[in-house]
C-alpha positions in Angstrom: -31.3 -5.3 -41.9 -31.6 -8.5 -39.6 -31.0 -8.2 -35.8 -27.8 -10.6 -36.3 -26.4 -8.1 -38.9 -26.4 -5.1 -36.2 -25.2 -6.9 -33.4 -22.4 -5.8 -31.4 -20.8 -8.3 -29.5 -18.4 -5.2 -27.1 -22.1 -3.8 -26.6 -23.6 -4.2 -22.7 -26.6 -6.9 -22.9 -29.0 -4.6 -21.4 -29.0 -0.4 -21.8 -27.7 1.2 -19.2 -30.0 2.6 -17.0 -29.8 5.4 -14.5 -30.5 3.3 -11.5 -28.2 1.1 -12.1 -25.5 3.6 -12.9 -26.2 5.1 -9.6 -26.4 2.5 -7.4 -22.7 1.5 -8.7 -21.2 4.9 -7.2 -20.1 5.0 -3.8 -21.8 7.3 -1.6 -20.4 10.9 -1.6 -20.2 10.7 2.1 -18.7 7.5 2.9 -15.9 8.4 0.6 -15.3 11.5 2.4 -15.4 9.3 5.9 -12.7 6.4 4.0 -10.4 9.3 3.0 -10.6 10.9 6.3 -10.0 7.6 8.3 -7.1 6.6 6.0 -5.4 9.9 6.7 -5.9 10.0 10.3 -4.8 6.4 10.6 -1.4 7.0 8.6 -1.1 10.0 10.8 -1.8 8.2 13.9 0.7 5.6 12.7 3.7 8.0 11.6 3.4 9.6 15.2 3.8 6.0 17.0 6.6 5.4 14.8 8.1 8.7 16.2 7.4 7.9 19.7 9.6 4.8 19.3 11.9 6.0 17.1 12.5 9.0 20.0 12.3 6.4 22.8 14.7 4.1 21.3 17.5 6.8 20.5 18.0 6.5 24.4 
């Protein structure tokens, strides 16, 4: 069998390698800090919004 007869164009070029795999992935860490600081900003935010909210009933 030629090379041309087992190509597979949906293939990747080059094998996947570990490295590579791994240097894709976010750290575990700073997804832990992006999650964190995404929660305390909507927090943050949704208790300003009551602030006003209370401050303009008045």
């Amino acid at each position: 069998m030629s090379d041309s007869e087992r190509y597979d164009p949906l293939s990747p070029r080059h094998p996947k390698i570990a490295k590579d795999s791994q240097e894709r992935r976010m750290p575990r860490g700073l997804v832990i800090r992006l999650v964190a600081y995404l929660v305390v900003g909507h927090v943050l935010a949704a208790f300003l919004y009551l602030l006003f909210m209370v401050a303009g009933a008045e």
